[in-house]
DRENPA-3360 file (N, C-alpha, C; in nm, 2 decimals, always signed):
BEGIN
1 = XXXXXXXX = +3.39/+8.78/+2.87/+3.43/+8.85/+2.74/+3.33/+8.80/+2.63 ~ +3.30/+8.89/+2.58/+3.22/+8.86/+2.46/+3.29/+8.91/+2.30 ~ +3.25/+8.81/+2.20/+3.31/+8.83/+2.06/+3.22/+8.81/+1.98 ~ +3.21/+8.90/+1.90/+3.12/+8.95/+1.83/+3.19/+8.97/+1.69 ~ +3.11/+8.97/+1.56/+3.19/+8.97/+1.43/+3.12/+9.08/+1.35 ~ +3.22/+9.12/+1.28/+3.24/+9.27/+1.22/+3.24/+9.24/+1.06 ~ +3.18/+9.27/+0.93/+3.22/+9.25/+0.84/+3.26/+9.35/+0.77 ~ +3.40/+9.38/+0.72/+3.45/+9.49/+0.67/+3.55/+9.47/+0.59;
9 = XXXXXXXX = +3.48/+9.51/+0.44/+3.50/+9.48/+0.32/+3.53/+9.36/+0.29 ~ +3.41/+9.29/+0.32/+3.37/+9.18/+0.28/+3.49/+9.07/+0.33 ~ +3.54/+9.09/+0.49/+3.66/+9.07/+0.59/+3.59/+9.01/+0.72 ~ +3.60/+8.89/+0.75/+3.51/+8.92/+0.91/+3.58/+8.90/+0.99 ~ +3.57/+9.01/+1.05/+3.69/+9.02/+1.18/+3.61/+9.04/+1.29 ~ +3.73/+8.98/+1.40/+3.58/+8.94/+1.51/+3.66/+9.07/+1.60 ~ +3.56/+9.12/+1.71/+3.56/+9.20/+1.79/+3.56/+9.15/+1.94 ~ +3.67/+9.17/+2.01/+3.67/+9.14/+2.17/+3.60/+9.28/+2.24;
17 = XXXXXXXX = +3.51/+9.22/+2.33/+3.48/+9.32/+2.44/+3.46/+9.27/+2.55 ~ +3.52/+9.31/+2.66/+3.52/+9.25/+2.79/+3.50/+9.37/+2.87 ~ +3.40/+9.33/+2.96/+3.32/+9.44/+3.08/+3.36/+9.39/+3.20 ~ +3.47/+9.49/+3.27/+3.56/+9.51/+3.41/+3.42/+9.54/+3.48 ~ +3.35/+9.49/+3.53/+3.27/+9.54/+3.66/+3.28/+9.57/+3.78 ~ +3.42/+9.53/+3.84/+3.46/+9.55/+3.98/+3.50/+9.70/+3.94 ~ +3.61/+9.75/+3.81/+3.69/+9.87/+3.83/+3.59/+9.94/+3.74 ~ +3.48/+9.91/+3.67/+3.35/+9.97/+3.60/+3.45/+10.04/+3.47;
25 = XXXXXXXX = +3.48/+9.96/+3.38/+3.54/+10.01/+3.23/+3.52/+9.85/+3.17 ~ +3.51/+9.91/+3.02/+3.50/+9.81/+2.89/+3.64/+9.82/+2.81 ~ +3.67/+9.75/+2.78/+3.77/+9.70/+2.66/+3.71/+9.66/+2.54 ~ +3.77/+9.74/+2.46/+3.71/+9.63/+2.30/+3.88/+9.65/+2.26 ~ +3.88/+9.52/+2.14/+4.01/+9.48/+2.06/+3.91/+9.46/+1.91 ~ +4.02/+9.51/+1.83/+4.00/+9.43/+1.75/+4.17/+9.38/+1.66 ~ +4.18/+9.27/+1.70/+4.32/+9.24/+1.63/+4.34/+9.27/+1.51 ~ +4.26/+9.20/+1.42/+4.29/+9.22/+1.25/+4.29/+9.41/+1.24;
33 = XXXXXXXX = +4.29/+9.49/+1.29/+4.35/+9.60/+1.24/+4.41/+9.68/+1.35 ~ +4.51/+9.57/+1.42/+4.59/+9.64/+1.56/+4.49/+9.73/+1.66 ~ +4.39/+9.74/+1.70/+4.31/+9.86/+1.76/+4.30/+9.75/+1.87 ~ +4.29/+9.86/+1.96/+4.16/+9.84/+2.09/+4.17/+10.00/+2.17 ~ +4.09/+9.96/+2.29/+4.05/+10.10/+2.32/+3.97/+10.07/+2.44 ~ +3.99/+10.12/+2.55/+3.94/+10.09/+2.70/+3.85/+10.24/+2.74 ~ +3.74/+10.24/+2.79/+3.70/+10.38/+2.85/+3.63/+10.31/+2.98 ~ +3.55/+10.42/+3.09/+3.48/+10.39/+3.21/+3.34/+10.38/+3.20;
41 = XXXXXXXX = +3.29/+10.38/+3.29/+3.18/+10.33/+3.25/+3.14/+10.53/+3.24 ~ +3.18/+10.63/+3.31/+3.14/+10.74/+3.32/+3.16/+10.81/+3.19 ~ +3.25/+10.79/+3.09/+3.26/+10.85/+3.01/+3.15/+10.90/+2.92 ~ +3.18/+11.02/+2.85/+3.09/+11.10/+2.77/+3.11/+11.07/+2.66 ~ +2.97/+11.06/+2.54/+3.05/+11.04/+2.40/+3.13/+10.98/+2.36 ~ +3.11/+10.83/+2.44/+3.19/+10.75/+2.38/+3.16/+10.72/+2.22 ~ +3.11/+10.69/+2.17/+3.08/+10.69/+2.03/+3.21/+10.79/+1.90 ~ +3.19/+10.91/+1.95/+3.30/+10.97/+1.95/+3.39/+10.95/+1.88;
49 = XXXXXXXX = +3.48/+10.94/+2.07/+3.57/+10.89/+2.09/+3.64/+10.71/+2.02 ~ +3.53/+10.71/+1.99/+3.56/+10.56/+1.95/+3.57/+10.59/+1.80 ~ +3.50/+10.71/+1.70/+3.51/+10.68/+1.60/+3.63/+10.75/+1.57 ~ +3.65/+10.82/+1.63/+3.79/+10.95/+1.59/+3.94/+10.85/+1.63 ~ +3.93/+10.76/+1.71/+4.02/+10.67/+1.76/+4.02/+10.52/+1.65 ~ +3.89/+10.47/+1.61/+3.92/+10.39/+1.45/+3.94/+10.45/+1.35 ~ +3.93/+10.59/+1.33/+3.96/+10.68/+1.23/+4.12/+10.62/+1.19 ~ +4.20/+10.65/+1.27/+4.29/+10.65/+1.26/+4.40/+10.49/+1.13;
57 = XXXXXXXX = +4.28/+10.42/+1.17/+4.33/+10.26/+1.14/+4.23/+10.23/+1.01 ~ +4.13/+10.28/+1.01/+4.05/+10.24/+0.91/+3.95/+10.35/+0.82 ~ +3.93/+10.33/+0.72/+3.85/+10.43/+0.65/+3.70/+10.51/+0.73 ~ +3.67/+10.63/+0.68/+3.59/+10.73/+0.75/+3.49/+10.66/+0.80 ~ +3.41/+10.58/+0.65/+3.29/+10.50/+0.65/+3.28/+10.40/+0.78 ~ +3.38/+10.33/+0.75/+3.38/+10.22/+0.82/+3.41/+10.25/+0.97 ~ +3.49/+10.33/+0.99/+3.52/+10.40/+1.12/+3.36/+10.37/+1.18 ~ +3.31/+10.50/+1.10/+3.18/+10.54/+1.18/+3.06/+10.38/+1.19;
65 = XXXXXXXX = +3.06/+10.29/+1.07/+2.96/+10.18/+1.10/+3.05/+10.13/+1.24 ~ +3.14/+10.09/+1.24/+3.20/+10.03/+1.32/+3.17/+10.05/+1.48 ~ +3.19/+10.14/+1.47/+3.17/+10.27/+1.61/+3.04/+10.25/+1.68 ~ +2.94/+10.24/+1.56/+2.80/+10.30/+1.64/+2.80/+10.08/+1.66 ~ +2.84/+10.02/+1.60/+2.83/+9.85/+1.62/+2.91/+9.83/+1.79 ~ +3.00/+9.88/+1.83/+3.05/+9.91/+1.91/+2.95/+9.94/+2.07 ~ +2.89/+10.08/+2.00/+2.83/+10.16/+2.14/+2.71/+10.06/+2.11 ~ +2.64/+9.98/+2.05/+2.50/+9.89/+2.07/+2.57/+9.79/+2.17;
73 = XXXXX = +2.69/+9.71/+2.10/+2.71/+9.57/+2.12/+2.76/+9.58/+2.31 ~ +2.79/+9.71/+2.33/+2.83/+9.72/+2.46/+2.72/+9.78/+2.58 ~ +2.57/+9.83/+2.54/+2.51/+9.86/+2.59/+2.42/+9.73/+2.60 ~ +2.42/+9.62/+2.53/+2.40/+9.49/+2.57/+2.43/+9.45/+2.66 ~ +2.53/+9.46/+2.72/+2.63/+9.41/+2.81/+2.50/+9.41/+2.93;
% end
């Protein structure tokens, strides 16, 4: 698992992501604003899906930084 830190509004909330390699899917959490969110490794557009799904918990802005910090921090992996 890797954790990684988020700064949002001037807030640093750390980010869990852990890469399933045997069943090929990622998890991210982020507790400080109840979220997480699991896809496969096949999925399309995750970016997306990831912003329309923080949308819901956090402002548009932030949604979208968040998101594309997200699809980087996990193509590291």
């Amino acid at each position: 698992m890797k954790i990684r830190k988020n700064f949002l509004e001037g807030l640093e909330q750390k980010v869990y992501i852990h890469e399933n390699k045997k069943d090929e899917f990622i998890l991210i959490a982020v507790p400080d604003i109840h979220w997480s969110y699991s896809y496969t490794y096949e999925e399309d557009d995750i970016q997306t899906k990831l912003f329309h799904s923080l949308e819901k918990r956090i402002s548009h802005d932030h949604a979208k930084t968040l998101s594309s910090r997200i699809v980087q921090w996990t193509r590291e992996m």
